[in-house]
C-alpha positions in Angstrom: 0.0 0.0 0.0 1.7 2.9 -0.6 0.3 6.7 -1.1 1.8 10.6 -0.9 3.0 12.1 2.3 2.1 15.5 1.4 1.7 17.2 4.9 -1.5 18.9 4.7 -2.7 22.4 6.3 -6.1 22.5 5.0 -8.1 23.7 8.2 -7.4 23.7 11.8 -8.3 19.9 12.8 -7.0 16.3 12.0 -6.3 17.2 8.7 -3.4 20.2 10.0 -0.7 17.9 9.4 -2.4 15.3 7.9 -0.2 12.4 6.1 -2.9 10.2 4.3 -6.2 8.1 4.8 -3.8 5.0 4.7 -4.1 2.6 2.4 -4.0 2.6 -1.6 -2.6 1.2 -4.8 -0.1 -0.8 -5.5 0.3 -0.3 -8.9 1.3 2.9 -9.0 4.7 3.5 -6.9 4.6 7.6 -7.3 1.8 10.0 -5.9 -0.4 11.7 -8.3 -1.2 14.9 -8.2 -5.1 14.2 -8.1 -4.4 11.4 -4.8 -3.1 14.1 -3.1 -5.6 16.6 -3.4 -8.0 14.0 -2.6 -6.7 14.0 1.1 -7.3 18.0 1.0 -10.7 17.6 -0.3 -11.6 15.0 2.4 -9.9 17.3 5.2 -12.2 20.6 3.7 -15.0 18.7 3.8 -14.8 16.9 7.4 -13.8 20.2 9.1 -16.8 22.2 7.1 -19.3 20.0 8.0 -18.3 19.8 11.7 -18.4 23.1 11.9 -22.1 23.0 10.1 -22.8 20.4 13.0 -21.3 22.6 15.5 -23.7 25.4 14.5 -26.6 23.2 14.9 -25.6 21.4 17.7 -25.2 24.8 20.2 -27.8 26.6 18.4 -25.1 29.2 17.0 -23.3 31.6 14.3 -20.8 30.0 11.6 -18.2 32.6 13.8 -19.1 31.5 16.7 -18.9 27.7 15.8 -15.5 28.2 14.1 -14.4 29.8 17.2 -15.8 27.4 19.4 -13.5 24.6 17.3 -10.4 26.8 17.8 -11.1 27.1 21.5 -11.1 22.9 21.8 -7.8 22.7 20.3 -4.2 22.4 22.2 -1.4 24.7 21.9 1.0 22.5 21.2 1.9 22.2 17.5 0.3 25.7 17.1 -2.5 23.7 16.7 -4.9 26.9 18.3 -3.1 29.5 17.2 -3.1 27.7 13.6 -6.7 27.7 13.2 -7.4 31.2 14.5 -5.1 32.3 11.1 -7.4 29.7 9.0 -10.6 31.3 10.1 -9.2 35.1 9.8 -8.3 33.8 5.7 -11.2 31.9 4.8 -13.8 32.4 7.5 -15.5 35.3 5.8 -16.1 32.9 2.9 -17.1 30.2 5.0 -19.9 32.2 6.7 -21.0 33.7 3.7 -21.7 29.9 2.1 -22.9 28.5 5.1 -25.9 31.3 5.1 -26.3 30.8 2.1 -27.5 26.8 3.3 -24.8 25.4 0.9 -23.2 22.3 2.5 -20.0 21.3 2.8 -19.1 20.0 -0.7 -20.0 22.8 -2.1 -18.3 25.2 0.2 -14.9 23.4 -0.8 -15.1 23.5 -4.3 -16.4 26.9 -3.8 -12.2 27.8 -1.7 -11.2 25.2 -4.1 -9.5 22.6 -1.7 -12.1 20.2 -3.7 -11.4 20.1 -7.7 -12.9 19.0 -10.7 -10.5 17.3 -13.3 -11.6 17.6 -16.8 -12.8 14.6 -17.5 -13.5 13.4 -13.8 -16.7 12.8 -12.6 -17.7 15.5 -10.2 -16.7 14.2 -6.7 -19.2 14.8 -3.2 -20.8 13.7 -0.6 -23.4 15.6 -0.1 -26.0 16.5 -2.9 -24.5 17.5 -5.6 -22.9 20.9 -4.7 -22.3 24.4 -7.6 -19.6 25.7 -8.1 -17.8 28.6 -7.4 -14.1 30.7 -7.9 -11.5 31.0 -5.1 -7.9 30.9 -5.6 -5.7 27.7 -4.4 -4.3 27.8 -0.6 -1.7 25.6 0.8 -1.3 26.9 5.0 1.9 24.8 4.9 3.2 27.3 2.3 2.7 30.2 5.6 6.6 31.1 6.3 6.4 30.4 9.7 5.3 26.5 9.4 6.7 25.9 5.9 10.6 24.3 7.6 8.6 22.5 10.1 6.5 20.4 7.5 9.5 19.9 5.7 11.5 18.3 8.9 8.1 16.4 9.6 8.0 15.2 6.0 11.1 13.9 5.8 10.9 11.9 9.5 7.8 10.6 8.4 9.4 9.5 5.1 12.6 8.1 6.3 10.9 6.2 9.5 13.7 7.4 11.7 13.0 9.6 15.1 12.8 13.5 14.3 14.7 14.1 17.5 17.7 12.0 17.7 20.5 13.8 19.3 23.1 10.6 18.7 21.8 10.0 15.4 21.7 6.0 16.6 18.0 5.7 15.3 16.5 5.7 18.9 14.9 8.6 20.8 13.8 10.0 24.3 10.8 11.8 22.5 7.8 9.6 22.1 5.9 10.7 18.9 7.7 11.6 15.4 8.9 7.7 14.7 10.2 8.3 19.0 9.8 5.6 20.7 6.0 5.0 20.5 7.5 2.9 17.5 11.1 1.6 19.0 12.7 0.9 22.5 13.2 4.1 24.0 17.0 5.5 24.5 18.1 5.7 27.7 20.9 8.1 26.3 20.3 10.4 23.5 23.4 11.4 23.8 25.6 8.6 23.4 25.3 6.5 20.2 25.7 3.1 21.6 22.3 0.9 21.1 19.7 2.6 23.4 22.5 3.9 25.7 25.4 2.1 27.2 24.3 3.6 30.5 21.3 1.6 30.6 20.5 -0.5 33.6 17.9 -2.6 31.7 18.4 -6.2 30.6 18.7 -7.0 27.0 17.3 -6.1 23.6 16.6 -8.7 21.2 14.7 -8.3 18.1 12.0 -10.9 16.6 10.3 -9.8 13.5 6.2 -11.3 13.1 4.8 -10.5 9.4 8.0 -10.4 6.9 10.9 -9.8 9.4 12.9 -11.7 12.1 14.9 -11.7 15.2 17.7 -9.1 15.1 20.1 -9.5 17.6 21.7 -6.3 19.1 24.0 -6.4 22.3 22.9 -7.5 25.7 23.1 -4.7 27.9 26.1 -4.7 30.7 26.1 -5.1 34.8 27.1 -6.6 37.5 26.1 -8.5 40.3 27.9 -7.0 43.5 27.3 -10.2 45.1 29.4 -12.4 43.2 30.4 -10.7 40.3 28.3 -12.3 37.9 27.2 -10.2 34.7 23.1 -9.8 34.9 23.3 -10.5 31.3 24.8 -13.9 31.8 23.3 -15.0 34.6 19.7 -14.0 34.1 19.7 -14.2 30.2 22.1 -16.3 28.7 20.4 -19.5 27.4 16.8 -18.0 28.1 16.1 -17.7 24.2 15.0 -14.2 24.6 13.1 -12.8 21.8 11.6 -8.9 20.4 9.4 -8.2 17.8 9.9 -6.1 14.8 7.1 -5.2 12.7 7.2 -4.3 9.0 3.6 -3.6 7.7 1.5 -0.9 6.8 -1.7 1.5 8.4 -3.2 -1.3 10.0 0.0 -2.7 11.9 0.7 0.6 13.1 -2.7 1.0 14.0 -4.3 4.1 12.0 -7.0 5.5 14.0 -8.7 8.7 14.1 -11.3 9.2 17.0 -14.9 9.9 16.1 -15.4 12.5 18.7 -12.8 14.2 16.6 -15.5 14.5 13.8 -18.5 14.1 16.0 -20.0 18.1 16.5 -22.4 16.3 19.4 -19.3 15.2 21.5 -16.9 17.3 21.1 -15.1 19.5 24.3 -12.1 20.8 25.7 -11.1 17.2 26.3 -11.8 15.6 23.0 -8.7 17.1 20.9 -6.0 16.3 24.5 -4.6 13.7 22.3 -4.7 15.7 18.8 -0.5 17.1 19.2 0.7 13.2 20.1 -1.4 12.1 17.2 -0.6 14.2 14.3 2.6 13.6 15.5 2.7 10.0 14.9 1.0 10.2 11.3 -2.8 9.6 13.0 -1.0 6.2 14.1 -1.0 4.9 17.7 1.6 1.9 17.5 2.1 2.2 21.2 -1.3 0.5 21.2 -0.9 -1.7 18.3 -1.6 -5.6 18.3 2.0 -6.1 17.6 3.9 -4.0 19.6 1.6 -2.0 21.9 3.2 -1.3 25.0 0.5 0.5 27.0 -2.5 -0.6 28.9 -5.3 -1.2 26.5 -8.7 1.3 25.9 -10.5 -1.1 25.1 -11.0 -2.8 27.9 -10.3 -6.5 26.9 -7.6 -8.3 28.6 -5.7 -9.3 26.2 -2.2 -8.2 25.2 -0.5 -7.3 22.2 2.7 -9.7 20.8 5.4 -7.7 22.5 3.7 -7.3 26.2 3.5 -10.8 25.7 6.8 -12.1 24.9 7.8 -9.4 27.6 6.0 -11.8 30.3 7.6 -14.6 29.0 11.0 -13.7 29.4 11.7 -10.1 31.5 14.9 -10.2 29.3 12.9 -9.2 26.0 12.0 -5.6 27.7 11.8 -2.9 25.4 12.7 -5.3 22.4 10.2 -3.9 19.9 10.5 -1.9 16.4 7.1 -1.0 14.8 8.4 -0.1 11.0 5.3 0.2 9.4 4.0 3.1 7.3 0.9 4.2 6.0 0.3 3.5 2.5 2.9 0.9 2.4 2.8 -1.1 -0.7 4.0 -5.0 -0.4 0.9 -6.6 -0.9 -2.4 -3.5 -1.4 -3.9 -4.1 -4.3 -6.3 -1.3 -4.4 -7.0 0.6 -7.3 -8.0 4.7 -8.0 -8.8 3.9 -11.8 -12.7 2.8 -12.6 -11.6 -0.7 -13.4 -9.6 -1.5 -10.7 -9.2 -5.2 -11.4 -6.4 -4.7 -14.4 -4.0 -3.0 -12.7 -4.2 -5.2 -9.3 -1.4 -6.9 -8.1 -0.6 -10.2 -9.6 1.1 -13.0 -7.9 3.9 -13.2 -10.0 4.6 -9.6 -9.2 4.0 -10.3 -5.5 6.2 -13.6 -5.5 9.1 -11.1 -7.1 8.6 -8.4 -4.6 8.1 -10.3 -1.6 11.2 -12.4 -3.0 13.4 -9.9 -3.0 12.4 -8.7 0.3 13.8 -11.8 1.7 16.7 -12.0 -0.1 17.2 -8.7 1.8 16.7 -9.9 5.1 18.5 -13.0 4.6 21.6 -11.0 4.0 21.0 -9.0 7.1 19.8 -11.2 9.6 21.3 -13.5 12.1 21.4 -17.1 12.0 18.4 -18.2 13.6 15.6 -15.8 12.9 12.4 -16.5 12.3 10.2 -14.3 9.8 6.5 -15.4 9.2 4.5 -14.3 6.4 0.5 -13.3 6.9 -2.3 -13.6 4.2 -4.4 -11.3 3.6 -7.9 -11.6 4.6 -11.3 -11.3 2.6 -12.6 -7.3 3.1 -15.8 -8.5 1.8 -17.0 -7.7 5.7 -16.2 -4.2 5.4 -19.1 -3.6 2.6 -21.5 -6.3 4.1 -21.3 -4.9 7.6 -20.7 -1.0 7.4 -22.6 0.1 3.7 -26.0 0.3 5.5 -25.0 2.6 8.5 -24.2 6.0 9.2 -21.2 7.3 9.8 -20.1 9.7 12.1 -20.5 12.5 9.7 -24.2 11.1 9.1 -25.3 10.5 12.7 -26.5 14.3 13.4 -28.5 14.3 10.6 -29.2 10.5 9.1 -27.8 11.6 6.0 -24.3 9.9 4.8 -24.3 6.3 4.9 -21.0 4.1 4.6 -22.1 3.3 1.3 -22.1 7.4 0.5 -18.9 7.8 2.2 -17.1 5.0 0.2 -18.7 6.2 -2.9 -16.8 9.9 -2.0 -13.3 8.1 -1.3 -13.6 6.2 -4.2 -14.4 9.2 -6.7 -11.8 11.3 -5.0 -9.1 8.3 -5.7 -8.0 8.0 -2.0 -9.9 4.8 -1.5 -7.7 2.3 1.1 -9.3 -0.2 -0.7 -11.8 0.8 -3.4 -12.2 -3.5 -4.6 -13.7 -4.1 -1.0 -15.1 -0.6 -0.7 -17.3 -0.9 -3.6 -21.1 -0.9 -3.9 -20.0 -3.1 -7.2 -20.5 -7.1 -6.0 -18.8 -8.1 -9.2 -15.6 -5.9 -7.5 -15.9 -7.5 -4.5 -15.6 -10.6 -5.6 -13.2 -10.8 -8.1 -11.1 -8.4 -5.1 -11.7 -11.3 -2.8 -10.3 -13.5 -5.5 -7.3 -12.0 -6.1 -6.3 -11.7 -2.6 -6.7 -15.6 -2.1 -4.4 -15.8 -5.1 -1.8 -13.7 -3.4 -2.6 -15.5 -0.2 -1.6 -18.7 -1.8 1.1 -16.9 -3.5 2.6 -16.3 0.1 1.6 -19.5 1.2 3.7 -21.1 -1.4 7.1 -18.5 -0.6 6.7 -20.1 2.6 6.8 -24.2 2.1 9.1 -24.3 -0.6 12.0 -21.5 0.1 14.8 -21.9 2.2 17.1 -19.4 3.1 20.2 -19.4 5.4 19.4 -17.2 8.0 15.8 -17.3 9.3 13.1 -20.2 9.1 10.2 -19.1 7.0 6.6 -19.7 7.8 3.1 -18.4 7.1 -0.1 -18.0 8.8 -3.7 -17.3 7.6 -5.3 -14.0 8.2 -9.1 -15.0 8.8 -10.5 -12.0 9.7 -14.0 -14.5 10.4 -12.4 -16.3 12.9 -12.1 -12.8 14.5 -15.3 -11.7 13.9 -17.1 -15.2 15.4 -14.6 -14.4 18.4 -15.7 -11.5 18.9 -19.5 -12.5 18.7 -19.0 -14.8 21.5 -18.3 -12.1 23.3 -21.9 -10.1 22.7 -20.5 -8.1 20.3 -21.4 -7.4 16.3 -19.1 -7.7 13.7 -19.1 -3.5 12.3 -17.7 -2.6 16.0 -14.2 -4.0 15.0 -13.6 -1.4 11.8 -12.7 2.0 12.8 -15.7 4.0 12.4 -14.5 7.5 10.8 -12.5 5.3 7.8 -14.3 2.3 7.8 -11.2 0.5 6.8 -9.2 -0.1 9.3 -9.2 -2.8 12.2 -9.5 -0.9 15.2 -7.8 -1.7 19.0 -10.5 -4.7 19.7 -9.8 -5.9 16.6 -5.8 -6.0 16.7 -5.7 -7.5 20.1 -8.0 -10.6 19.3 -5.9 -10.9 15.7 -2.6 -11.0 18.4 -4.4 -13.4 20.6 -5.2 -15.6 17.4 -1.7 -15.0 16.5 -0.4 -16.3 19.4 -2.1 -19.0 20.3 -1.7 -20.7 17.1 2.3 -20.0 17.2 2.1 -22.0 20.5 0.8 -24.9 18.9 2.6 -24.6 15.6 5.7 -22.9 16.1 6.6 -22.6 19.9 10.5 -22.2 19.0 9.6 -18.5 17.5 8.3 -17.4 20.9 10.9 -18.5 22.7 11.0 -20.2 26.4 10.1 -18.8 30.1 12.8 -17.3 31.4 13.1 -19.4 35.4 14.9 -15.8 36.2 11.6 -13.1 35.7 11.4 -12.7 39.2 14.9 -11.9 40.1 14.8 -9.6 37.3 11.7 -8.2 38.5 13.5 -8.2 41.9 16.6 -6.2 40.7 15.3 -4.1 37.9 11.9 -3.3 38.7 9.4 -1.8 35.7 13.5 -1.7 34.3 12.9 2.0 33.7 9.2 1.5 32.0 8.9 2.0 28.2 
């Protein structure tokens, strides 16, 4: 999956430093020019229509409801002070449309963040909206924030920390590829793996979906007692493993909250978590099924892979890498044309690509790693479970549908997936077909390759088993998507697909997770929480 990085300044909400919706093609390895303003034309109209919302929700002016959204935002970021300058620039238009009982579509093509290509059909979601003449604005091109998206851009690009003092590719700062995504540093000034003054046990990498266990140095001390190096005496022989994660949107777990969007629930507190956010590309991988690190919102017990393999063996703290990006592109096979299904993967393209990828690794990696390979699961649910219902957008006023809302992505080009996310059954299908050809593709990488350093396996992604999990549990199948993209799996989801994960490597593959360590509660003992994460 793979899709432009353009850092958006649109209007004064999610969509200030926006990075993408997530997902999309594969074919195409370049951004167009109409993708990206897709993502401004979806960030015009989502901030428009909450403030449309707002207005009816308090009983109030357009001023007074832009305000109002100012006054919930943070400071950090400039985040406040940001949209104050987008309402003194376009909030004179804004009201005037707004009076005028045009909707949102409408007021965007009117300021022109939404545009009609020759050619293209004319792209809403809404009723159809008129149009109407204003020049083309771009708030990152203000002097004052134009460096900053720049620095953020590249970060973002690179998947390297944007505050590294040491350079060593590990950071104190959490957001901006910090350590939400990697083992914090305990020294950001000393370019030794997460610090040579660290007093925590070891850090040992284990890749689940295309990577492996990466083996960087066991950190040093001493028992005063007797002398004995904590390394050898509490880890040495106890198979300690990490987790590094190469994937896309969904491992790094793409979510943006609905109260975000949601004019009936928004407040001071809604937007506390807006600065972190942005910051980490509208990603929370410190929640992640793979390697989340903090306790869960959602209220299950479960954990993700890393907390897990942490439990087993104290000596794998802080040994996680989440490496996903949005939009990366190993296995989408979405589509922005009309007929998608030509230019979809195919799986001799697939078997090159992911070939090569392992060619790579197996010319990095230790002896000994393991990298599993993941299928991709049928997004048939995504249509049969969401089309019907409103989204968050839609709830006020019962008037966009999922089925409206895919319709919009899919005629702006910035579809995640527009073969699943298709009112077109014919799509569907043949998109479900092509995905169990790659599947099988994988599948056969996996039993007849060999490669010197790392064992190679695969495993099923059946998103049904998930969903039949989940029903056990009194819940319905729609509650696992992330409501304001109606793509993505959200936390619920990613813990019961690490669960499934890891209960079927116990029975199939125990060697990849490694033993219990007999010596977690002497490290527990000595090191404590081991400095937290």
């Amino acid at each position: 999956m793979k899709s432009p990085r353009k850092v958006l300044m649109v209007a004064p909400l999610i969509f200030l430093l926006t990075v993408h919706t997530s997902a999309s093609p594969a074919y195409d390895d370049q951004p167009s020019t109409r993708h990206s303003d897709g993502h401004v034309c979806i960030g015009c109209v989502l901030v428009v229509s909450m403030i449309e919302q707002l207005v009816q929700v308090h009983n109030s002016t357009v001023q007074t409801s832009m305000e109002r959204l100012c006054s919930y935002l943070p400071e950090k970021l400039f985040l406040k002070t940001t949209c104050y300058v987008v309402v003194r620039m376009f909030g004179p238009d804004i009201i005037k449309l707004l009076e005028a009982k045009l909707n949102a579509d409408v007021v965007c093509h009117t300021l022109k963040f939404c545009k009609q290509d020759p050619g293209q059909p004319l792209c809403h979601l809404y009723p159809l909206p008129k149009t109407y003449s204003r020049s083309d604005s771009d708030i990152c091109s203000l002097p004052f924030l134009a460096k900053i998206c720049q620095k953020i851009k590249l970060a973002i690009e690179n998947s390297l920390p944007f505050k590294d003092t040491d350079s060593d590719k590990y950071s104190v700062f959490p957001t901006l590829r910090g350590y939400h995504w990697r083992g914090r540093d305990c020294n950001d000034n000393d370019k030794m793996p997460f610090g040579k003054d660290c007093r925590y046990i070891s850090h040992i990498y284990i890749q689940f979906k295309i990577t492996a266990n990466l083996i960087i140095s066991l950190l040093k001390g001493v028992d005063p007692k007797d002398g004995i190096p904590y390394e050898k005496k509490f880890c040495e022989g106890s198979q300690p493993r990490g987790i590094i994660l190469l994937g896309d949107s969904a491992g790094a777990h793409f979510h943006i909250p609905p109260e975000w969007i949601t004019a009936s629930q928004m407040s001071l507190k809604s937007f506390f978590n807006l600065p972190a956010a942005l910051t980490d590309e509208l990603n929370w991988p410190q929640l992640s099924g793979a390697t989340g690190f903090l306790n869960s919102t959602s209220g299950l017990k479960e954990n993700s892979i890393y907390l897990r393999l942490r439990k087993r063996n104290r000596c794998n703290h802080r040994d996680y890498q989440n490496i996903s990006r949005n939009g990366m592109s190993y296995f989408s096979f979405a589509n922005r044309k009309t007929n998608p299904v030509p230019a979809m993967t195919t799986p001799e393209k697939l078997f090159s690509k992911v070939m090569q990828t392992l060619q790579y690794l197996d010319s990095h990696l230790p002896n000994g790693s393991h990298v599993i390979l993941f299928g991709l699961p049928d997004g048939t649910f995504l249509w049969d479970n969401l089309h019907n219902r409103y989204h968050p957008l839609g709830q006020l006023n019962k008037d966009v549908t999922y089925e409206h809302f895919y319709s919009f992505l899919n005629c702006l080009q910035v579809s995640p997936c527009h073969g699943w996310m298709s009112s077109n059954r014919t799509l569907r299908t043949l998109t479900s077909e092509r995905a169990e050809q790659l599947s099988s593709t994988l599948k056969r990488i996996a039993t007849s390759q060999k490669f010197a350093n790392f064992n190679l396996f695969y495993m099923d992604f059946d998103f049904r088993e998930i969903m039949e999990e989940w029903r056990k549990r009194g819940g319905q199948p729609w509650q696992l998507i992330e409501p304001v993209d109606g793509f993505h799996p959200n936390e619920v989801a990613l813990q019961l697909l690490a669960d499934g994960f890891w209960k079927k490597a116990q029975l199939q593959w125990p060697q990849v997770l490694g033993k219990e360590n007999p010596f977690n509660h002497q490290i527990e003992q000595v090191f404590g929480d081991q400095g937290g994460h």
